[in-house]
DRENTI-125941 format. One record per residue (C-alpha): x, y, z. Coordinates in pm, 1 decimal, decimal comma, padded with zeros to 6 digits. Layout:
// residues N
<<X Y Z>>,
...
This chain:
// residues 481
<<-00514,3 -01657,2 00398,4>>,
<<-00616,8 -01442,7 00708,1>>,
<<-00305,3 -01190,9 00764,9>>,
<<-00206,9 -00948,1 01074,2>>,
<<-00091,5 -00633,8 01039,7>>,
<<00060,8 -00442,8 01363,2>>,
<<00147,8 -00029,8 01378,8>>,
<<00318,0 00039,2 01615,7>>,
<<00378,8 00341,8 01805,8>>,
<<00160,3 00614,5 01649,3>>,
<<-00062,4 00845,4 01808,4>>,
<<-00405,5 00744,8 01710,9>>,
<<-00638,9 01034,9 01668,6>>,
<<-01011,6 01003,9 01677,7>>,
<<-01323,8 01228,2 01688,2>>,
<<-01300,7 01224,8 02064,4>>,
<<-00923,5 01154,3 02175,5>>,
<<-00630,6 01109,0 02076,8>>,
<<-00386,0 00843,4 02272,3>>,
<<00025,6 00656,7 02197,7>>,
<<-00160,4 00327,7 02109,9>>,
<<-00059,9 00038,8 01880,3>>,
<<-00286,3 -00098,5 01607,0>>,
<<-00358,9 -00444,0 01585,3>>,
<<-00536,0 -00579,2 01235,3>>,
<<-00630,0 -00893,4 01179,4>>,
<<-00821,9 -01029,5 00849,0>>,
<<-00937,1 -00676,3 00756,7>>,
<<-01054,2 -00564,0 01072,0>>,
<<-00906,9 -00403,9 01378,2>>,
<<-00876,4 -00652,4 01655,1>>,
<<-00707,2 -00464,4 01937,8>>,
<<-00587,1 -00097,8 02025,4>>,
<<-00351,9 -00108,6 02336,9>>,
<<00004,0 -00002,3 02426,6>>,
<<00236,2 -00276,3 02360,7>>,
<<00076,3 -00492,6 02183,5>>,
<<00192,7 -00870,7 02099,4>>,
<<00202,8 -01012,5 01734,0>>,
<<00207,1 -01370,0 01569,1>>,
<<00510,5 -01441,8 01384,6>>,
<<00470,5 -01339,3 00981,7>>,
<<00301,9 -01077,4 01086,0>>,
<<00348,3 -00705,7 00950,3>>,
<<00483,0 -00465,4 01135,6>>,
<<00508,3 -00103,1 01050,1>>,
<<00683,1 00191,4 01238,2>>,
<<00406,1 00473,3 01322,5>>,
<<00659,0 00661,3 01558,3>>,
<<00625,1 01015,0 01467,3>>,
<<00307,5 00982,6 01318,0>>,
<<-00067,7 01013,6 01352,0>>,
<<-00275,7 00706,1 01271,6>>,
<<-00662,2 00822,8 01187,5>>,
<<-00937,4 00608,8 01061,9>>,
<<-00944,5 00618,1 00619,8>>,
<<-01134,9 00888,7 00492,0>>,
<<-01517,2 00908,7 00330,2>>,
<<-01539,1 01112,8 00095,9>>,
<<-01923,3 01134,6 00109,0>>,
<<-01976,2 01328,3 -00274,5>>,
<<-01818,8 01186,8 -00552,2>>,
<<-01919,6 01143,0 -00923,3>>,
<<-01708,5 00872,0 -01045,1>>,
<<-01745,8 00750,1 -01435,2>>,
<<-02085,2 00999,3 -01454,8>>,
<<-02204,1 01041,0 -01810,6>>,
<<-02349,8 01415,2 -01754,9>>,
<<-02415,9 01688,2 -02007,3>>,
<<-02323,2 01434,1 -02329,3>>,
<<-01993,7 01305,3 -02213,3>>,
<<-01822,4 01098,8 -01953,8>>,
<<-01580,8 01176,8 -01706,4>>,
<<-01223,9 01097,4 -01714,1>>,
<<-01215,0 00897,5 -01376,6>>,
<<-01409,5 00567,3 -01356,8>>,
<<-01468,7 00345,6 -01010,9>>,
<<-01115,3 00218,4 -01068,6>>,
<<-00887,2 00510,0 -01074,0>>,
<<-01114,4 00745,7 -00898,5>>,
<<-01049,9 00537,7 -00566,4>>,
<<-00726,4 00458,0 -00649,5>>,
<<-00655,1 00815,6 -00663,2>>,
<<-00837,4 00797,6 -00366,5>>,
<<-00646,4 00590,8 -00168,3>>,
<<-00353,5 00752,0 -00239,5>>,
<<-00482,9 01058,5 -00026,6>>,
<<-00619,3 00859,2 00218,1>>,
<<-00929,3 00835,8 00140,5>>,
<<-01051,2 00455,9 00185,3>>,
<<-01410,4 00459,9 00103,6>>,
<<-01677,8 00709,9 -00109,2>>,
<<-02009,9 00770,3 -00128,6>>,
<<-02120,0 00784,9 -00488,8>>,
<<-02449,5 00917,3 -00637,5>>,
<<-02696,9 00680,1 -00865,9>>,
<<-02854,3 00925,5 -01101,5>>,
<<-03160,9 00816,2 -01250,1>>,
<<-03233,0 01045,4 -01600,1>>,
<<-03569,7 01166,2 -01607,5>>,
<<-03863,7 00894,4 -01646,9>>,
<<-03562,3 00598,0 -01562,2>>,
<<-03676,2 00333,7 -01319,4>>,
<<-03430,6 00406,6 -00960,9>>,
<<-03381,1 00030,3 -00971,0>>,
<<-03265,5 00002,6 -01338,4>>,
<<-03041,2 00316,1 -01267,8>>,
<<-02889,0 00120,6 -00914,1>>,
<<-02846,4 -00181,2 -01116,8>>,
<<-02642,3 00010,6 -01407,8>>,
<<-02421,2 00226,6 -01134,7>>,
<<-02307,3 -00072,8 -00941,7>>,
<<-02208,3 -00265,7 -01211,4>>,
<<-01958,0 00056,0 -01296,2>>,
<<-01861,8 00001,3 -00944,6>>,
<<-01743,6 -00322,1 -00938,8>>,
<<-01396,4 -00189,7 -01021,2>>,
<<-01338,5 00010,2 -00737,8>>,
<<-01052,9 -00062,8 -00558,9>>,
<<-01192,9 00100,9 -00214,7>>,
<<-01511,4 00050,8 -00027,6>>,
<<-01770,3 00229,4 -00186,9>>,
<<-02156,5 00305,3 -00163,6>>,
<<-02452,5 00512,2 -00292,8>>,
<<-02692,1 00797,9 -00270,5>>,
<<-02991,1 00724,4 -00514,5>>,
<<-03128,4 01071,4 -00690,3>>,
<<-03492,9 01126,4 -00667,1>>,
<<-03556,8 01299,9 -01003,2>>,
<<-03874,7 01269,5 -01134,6>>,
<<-04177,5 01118,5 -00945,5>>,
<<-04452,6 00842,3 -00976,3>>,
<<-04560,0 00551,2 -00789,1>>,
<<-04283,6 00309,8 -00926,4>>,
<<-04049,2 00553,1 -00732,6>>,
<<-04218,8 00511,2 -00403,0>>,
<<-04175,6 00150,4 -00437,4>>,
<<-03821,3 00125,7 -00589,7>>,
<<-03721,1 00389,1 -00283,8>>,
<<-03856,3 00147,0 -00040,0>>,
<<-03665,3 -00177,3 -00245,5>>,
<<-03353,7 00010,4 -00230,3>>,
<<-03359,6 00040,7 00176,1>>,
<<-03501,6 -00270,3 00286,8>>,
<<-03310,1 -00454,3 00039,8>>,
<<-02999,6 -00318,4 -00099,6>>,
<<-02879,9 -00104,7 00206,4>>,
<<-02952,0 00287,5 00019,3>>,
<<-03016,6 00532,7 00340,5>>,
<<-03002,4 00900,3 00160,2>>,
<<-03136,3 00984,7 -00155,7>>,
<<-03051,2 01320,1 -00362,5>>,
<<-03201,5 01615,1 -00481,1>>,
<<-03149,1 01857,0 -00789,3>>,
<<-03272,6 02177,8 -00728,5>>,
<<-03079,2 02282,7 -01003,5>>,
<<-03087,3 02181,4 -01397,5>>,
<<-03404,8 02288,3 -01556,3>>,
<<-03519,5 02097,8 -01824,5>>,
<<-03303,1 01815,0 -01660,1>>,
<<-03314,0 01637,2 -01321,9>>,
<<-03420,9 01963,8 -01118,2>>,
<<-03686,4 01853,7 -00868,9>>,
<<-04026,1 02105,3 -00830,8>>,
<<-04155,8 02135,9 -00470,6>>,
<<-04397,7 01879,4 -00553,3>>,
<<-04146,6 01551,4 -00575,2>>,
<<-03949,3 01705,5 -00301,3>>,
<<-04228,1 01720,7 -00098,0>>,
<<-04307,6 01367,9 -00172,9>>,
<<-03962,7 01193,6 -00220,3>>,
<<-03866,9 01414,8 00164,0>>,
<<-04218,1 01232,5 00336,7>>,
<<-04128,1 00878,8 00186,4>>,
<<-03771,2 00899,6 00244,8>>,
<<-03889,6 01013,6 00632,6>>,
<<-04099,8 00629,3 00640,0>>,
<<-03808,9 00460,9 00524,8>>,
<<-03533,9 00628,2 00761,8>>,
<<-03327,4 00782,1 00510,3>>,
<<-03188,3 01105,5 00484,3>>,
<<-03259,1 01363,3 00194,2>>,
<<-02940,0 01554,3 00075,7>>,
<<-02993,8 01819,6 -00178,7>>,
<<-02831,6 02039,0 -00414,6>>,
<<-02949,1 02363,0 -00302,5>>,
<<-02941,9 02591,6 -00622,2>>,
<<-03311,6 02806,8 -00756,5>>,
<<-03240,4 02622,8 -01064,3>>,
<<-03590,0 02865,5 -01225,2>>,
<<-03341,1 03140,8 -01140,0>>,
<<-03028,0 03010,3 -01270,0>>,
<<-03179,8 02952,9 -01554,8>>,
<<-03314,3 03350,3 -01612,7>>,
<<-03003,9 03429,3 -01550,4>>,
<<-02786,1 03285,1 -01763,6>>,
<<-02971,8 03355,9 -02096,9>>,
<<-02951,2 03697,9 -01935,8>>,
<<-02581,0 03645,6 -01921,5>>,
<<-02587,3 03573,6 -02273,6>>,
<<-02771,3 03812,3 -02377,4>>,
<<-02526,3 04062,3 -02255,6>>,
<<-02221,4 03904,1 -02435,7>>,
<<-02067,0 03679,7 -02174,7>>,
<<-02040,5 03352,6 -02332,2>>,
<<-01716,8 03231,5 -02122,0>>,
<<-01671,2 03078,8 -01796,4>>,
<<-01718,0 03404,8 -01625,2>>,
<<-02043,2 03402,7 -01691,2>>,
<<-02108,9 03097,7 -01465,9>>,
<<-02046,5 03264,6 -01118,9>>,
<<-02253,2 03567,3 -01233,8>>,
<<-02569,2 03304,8 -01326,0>>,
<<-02578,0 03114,7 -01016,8>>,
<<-02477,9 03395,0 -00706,5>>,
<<-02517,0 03309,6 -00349,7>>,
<<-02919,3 03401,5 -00315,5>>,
<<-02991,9 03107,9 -00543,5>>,
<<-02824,3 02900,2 -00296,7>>,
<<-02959,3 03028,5 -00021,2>>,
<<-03309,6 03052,7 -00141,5>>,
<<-03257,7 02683,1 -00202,1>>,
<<-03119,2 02582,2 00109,7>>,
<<-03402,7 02758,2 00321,3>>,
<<-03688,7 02629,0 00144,7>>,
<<-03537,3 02310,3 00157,6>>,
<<-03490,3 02323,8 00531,3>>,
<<-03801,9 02472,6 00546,9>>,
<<-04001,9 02159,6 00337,4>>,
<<-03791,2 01945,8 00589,4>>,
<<-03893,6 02113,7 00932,6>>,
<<-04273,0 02086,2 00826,7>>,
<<-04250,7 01658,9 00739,4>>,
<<-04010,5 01633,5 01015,3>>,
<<-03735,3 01496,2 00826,2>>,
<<-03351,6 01519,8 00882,4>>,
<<-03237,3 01692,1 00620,1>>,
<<-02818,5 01710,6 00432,5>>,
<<-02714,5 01970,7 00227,4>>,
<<-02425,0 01923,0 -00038,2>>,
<<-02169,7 02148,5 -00089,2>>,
<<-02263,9 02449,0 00127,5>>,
<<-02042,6 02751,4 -00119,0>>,
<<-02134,7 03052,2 00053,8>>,
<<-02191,0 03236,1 00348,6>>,
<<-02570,0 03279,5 00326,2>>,
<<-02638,1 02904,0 00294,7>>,
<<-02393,1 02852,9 00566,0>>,
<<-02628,4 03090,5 00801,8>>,
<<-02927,9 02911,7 00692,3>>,
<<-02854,7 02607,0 00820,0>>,
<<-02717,0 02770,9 01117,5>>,
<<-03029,0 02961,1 01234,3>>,
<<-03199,9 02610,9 01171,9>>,
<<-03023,3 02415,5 01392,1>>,
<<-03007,6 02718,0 01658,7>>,
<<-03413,7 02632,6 01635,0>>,
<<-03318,9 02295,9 01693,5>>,
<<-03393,2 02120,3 01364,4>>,
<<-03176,3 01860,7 01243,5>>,
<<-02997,9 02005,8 00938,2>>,
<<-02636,3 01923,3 00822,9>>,
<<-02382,4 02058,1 00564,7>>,
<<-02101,0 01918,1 00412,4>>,
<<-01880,4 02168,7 00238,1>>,
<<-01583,8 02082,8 -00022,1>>,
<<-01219,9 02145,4 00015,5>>,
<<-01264,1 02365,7 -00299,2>>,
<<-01483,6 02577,0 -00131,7>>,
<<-01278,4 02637,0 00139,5>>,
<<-00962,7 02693,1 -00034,3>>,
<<-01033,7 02829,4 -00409,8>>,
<<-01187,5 03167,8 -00498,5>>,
<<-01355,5 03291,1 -00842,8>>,
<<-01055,8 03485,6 -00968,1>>,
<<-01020,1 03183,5 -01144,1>>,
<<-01355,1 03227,1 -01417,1>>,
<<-01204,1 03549,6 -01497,4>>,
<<-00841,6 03398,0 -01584,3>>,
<<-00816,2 03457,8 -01979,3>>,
<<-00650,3 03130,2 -02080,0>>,
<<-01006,7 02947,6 -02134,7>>,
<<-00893,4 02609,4 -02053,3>>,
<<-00796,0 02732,0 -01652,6>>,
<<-01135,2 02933,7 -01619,8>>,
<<-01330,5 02622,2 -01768,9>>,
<<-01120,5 02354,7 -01517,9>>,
<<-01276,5 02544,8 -01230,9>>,
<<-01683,7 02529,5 -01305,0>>,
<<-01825,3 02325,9 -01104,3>>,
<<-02169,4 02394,0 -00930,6>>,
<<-02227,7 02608,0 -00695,7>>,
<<-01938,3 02792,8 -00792,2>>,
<<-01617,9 02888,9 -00615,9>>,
<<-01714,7 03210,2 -00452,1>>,
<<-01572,3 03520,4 -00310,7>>,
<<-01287,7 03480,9 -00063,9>>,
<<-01473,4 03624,0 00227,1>>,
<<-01714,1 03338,1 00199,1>>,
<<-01400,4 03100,0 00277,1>>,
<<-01376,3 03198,8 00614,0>>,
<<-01765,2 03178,2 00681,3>>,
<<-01743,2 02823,8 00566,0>>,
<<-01418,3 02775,7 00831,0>>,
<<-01688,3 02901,4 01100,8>>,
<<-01933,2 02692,1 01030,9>>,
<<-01701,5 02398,7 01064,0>>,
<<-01552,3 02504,9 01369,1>>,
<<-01870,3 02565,9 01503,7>>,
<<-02045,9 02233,6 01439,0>>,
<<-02330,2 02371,8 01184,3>>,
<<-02167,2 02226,8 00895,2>>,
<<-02005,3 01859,3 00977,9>>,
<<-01895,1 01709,9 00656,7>>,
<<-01635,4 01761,9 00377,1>>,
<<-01613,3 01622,7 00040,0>>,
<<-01526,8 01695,5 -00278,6>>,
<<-01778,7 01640,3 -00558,9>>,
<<-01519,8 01485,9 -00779,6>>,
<<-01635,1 01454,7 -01133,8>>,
<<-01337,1 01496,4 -01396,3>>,
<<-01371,2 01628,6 -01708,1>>,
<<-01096,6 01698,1 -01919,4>>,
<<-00997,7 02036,2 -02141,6>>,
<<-01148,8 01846,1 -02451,6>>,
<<-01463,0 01788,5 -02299,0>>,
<<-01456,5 02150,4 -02119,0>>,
<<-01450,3 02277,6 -02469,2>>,
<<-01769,8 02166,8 -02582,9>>,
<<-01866,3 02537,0 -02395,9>>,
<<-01610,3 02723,6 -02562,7>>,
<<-01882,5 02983,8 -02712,5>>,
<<-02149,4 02908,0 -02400,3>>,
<<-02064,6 02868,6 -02086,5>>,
<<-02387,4 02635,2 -02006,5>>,
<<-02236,0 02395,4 -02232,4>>,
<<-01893,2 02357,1 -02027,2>>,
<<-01935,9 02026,1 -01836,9>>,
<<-01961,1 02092,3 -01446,7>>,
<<-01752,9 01921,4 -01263,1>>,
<<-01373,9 01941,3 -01065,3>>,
<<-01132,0 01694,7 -00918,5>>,
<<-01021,1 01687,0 -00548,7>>,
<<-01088,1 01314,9 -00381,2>>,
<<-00689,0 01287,9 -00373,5>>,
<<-00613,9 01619,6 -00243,7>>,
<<-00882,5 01661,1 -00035,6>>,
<<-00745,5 01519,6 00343,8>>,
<<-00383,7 01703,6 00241,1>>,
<<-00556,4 02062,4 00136,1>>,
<<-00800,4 02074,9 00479,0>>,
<<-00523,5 01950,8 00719,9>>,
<<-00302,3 02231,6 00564,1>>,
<<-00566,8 02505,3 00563,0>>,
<<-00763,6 02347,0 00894,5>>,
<<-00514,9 02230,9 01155,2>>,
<<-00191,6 02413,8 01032,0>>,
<<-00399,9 02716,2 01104,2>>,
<<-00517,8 02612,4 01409,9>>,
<<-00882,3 02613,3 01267,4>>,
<<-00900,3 02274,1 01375,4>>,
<<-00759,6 02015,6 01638,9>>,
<<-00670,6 01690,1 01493,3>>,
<<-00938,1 01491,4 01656,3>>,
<<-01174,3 01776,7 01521,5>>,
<<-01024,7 01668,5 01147,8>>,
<<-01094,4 01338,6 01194,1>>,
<<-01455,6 01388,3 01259,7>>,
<<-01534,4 01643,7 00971,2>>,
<<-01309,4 01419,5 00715,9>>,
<<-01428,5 01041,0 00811,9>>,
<<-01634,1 01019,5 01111,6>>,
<<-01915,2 01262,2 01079,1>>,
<<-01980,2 01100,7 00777,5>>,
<<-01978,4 00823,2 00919,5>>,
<<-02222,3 00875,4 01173,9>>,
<<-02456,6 01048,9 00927,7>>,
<<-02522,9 00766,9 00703,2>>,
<<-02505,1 00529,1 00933,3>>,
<<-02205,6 00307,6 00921,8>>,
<<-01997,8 00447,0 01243,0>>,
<<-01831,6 00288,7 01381,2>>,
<<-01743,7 -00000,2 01113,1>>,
<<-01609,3 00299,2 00941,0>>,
<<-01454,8 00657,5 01092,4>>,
<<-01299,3 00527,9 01380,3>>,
<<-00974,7 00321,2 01524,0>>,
<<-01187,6 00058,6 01769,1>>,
<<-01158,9 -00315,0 01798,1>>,
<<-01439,7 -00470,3 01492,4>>,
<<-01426,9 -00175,6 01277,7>>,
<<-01272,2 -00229,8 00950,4>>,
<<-00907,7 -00165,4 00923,8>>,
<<-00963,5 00118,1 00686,9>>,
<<-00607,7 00322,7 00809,3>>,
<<-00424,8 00618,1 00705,6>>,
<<-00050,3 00671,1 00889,0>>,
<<-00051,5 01045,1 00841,3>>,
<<00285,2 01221,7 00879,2>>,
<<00226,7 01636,3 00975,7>>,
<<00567,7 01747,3 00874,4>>,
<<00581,5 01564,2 00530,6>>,
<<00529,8 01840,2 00285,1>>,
<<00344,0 01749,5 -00111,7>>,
<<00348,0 02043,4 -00382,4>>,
<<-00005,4 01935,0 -00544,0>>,
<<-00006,1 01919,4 -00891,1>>,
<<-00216,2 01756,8 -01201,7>>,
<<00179,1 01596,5 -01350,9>>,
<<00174,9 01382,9 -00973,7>>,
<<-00180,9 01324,1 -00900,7>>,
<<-00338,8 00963,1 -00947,1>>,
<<-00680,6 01100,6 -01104,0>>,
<<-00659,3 01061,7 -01513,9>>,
<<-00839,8 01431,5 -01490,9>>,
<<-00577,9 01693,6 -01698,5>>,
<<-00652,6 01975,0 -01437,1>>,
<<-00573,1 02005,9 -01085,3>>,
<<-00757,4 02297,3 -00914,3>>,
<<-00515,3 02282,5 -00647,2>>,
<<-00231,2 02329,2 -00859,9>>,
<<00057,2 02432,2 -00742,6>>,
<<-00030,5 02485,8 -00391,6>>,
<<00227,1 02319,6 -00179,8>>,
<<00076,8 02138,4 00197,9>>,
<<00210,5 02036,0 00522,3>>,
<<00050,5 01716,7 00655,9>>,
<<00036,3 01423,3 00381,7>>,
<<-00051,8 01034,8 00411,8>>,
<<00292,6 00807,2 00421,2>>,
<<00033,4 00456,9 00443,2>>,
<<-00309,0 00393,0 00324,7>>,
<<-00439,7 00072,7 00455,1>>,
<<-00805,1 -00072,6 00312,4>>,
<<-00906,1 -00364,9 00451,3>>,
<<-00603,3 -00446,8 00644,1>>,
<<-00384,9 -00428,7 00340,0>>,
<<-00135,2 -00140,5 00287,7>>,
<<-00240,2 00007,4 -00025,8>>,
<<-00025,7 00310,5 -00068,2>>,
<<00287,7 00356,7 00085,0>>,
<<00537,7 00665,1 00062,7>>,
<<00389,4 00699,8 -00369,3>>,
<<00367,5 00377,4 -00426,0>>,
<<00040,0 00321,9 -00518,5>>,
<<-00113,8 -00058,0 -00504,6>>,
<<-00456,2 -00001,6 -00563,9>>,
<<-00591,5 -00338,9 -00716,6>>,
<<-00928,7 -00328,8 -00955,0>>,
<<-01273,7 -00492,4 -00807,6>>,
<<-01087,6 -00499,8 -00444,0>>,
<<-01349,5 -00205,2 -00276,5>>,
<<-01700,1 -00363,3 -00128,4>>,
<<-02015,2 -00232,6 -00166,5>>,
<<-02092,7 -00093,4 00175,2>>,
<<-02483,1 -00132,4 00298,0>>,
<<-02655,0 00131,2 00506,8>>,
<<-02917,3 00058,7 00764,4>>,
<<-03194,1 00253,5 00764,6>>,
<<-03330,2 00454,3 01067,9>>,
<<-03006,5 00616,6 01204,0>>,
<<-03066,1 00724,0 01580,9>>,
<<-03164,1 01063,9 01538,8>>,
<<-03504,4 00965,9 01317,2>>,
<<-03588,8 00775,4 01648,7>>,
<<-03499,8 01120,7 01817,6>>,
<<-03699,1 01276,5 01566,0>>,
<<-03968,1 01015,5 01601,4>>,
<<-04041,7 01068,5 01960,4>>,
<<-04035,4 01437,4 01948,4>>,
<<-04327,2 01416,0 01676,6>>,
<<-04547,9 01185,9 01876,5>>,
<<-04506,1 01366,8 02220,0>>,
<<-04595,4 01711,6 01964,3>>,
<<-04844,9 01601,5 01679,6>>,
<<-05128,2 01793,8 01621,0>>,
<<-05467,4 01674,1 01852,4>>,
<<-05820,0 01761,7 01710,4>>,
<<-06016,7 02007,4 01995,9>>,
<<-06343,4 01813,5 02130,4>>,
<<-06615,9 02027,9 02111,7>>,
């Protein structure tokens, strides 16, 4: 049966204001926002006094049940967004990877049946990673009929799912027919490659020798020639988890040119440092590789800039769990430790604490870099990122003075590390509500399997029609002689 679901009295923050408003739901959408709002009898009615009320969050880089370097990770669709949830997260955007020579459409079929368990809202970038004419056409079935508008890049993982120039170059020009956005992971994987055997070669074997193999230049090299590849086509252009401050200024100097590039950065980045590869217990310095790496604190704060500034829009958390067992398997070689950290619980806690605690960031600017940017990006705004009557009542009551000591013995995930341990936050979700239903309250968790929806994204978001004029008013014109 349709239900209503009224909160009352909370300030509700979005991207551009924030306003004492009640919260109407009705049948899993938001009916009316208003002071004083009227309610049907058998309605529910929660207390928001005290509280902020933002839109759920998208986490737009997750890797949930991902078989990668000959194992699985711990979290499937269901407890991945049920851990999820309980940070008030309410919907993710997952990643279909294709292994080399595997049809896109056989891969999409295989990743959302995996999905059907999710208890949140969930949908799917589509890796590019290998190149013929069945990809052309399964890149143009997946937009036109199943609602895919991004598709992902390797630049890392020789021998693997790395992309060369050439299917970048062709994946970035189809991708720019179909209106759909190219993300990529920006790492010289020819040079990560050099240098770790040159790693091993000099002894280091253990997880220190991952930060050392993939330093900022192969990230930034990455990043600009992928900006560069996308300023020639004329193609919008997303870059995952920006690491360091070189990439950062890439993408900065682009978009000071006026192209349209944008970052998303991770709450690990932003918060974790690589003192951790060098901790000698194995089992800590293996939970923390993950690619890029954590970096050098300084490059913290450059990320925090690039936020506040507007040339990175985004945060996520690549969350891809793999337990100490499974970490092991690079006990002797570090390129054999499975890549890959937690975070899609933590993630709204950790960046309110380090973000608007610190006066980094307003709350309306949180909102925006942890739902609606997203949101905007990939083309679903404002059915999701944003408290307006006919969006979906995706809801998180948010109380700023609750405080949450994060730690792998509390969190939801079934990952056995917590790269966050420890660290104790100011700011933590008291209600998740997905689809008008309250789905976490004050750690209670009622996540229910198979209840998340496959969300559909149009094609042709408005800034490719930006993009489009702009390239007819400039293309080139032969000289009549």
């Amino acid at each position: 049966m349709p239900s209503s679901l009224l909160i009352r009295g909370a300030t509700v923050v979005n991207a551009d204001r924030a306003e004492r408003a009640d919260v109407l739901c009705h049948d899993g959408r938001i009916v009316a926002v208003g002071a004083d709002l009227g309610v049907s009898a058998g309605a529910t009615v929660i207390d928001g006094g005290g509280q902020y009320l933002m839109p759920g969050g998208i986490d737009p880089h997750t890797h949930m049940q991902l078989p990668f370097m000959g194992t699985v990770t711990m979290d499937d669709f269901y407890s991945g967004t049920a851990a999820g949830l309980a940070g008030g997260t309410t919907t993710i955007i997952d990643f279909v990877i294709p292994d080399p020579k595997e049809p896109l459409m056989d891969a999409y079929r295989k990743w959302r049946g995996w999905a059907e368990k999710a208890a949140s809202d969930y949908s799917f970038h589509v890796a590019v990673t290998w190149w013929d004419d069945s990809v052309h056409r399964d890149m143009g079935t997946l937009v036109r009929e199943e609602g895919i508008n991004s598709f992902k890049h390797f630049m890392a993982y020789k021998n693997a799912i790395m992309c060369d120039d050439e299917t970048l170059v062709r994946s970035f020009r189809r991708a720019l027919e179909l209106g759909a956005m190219p993300t990529v992971h920006a790492e010289n994987g020819e040079l990560v490659f050099l240098l770790q055997q040159e790693m091993k070669a000099l002894g280091i074997t253990g997880p220190e020798g991952h930060p050392l193999s993939r330093p900022p230049a192969v990230e930034a090299e990455a990043a600009q020639r992928a900006i560069a590849i996308a300023d020639v086509l004329g193609v919008p252009i997303y870059i995952v988890h920006v690491s360091c401050a070189e990439a950062a200024e890439a993408i900065a100097r682009a978009r000071a040119r006026g192209q349209r590039v944008f970052g998303e950065v991770l709450a690990g980045h932003l918060t974790v440092d690589d003192s951790a590869y060098r901790n000698p217990d194995f089992a800590t310095a293996a939970g923390h590789v993950m690619s890029p790496p954590y970096r050098e604190k300084s490059h913290q704060e450059a990320l925090w800039r690039g936020l506040q500034a507007g040339h990175l829009h985004a945060t996520a958390t690549d969350h891809c769990t793999f337990c100490a067992a499974q970490k092991a398997a690079g006990k002797d070689d570090f390129t054999r430790i499975p890549n890959g950290c937690g975070g899609v619980e933590e993630r709204m806690m950790v960046i309110w604490d380090a973000g608007v605690n610190s006066g980094r960031l307003t709350p309306s600017e949180f909102v925006a870099i942890a739902s609606a940017n997203a949101a905007k990006l990939f083309n679903i705004y404002p059915r999701k990122g944003c408290i307006t009557p006919e969006a979906d009542a995706d809801l998180v009551l948010w109380d700023p003075a609750a405080t949450r000591t994060l730690s792998v013995k509390t969190q939801k995930s079934l990952g056995d590390f917590n790269v966050f341990e420890g660290r104790t936050v100011t700011g933590a979700p008291t209600t998740t509500i997905s689809q008008g239903k309250v789905v976490y309250v004050d750690g209670d968790l009622r996540a229910e399997r198979g209840a998340g929806r496959y969300v559909q994204r149009p094609a042709f978001s408005p800034q490719f029609d930006a993009m489009a004029r702009w390239g007819k008013q400039h293309a080139p014109v032969a000289v009549q002689r």
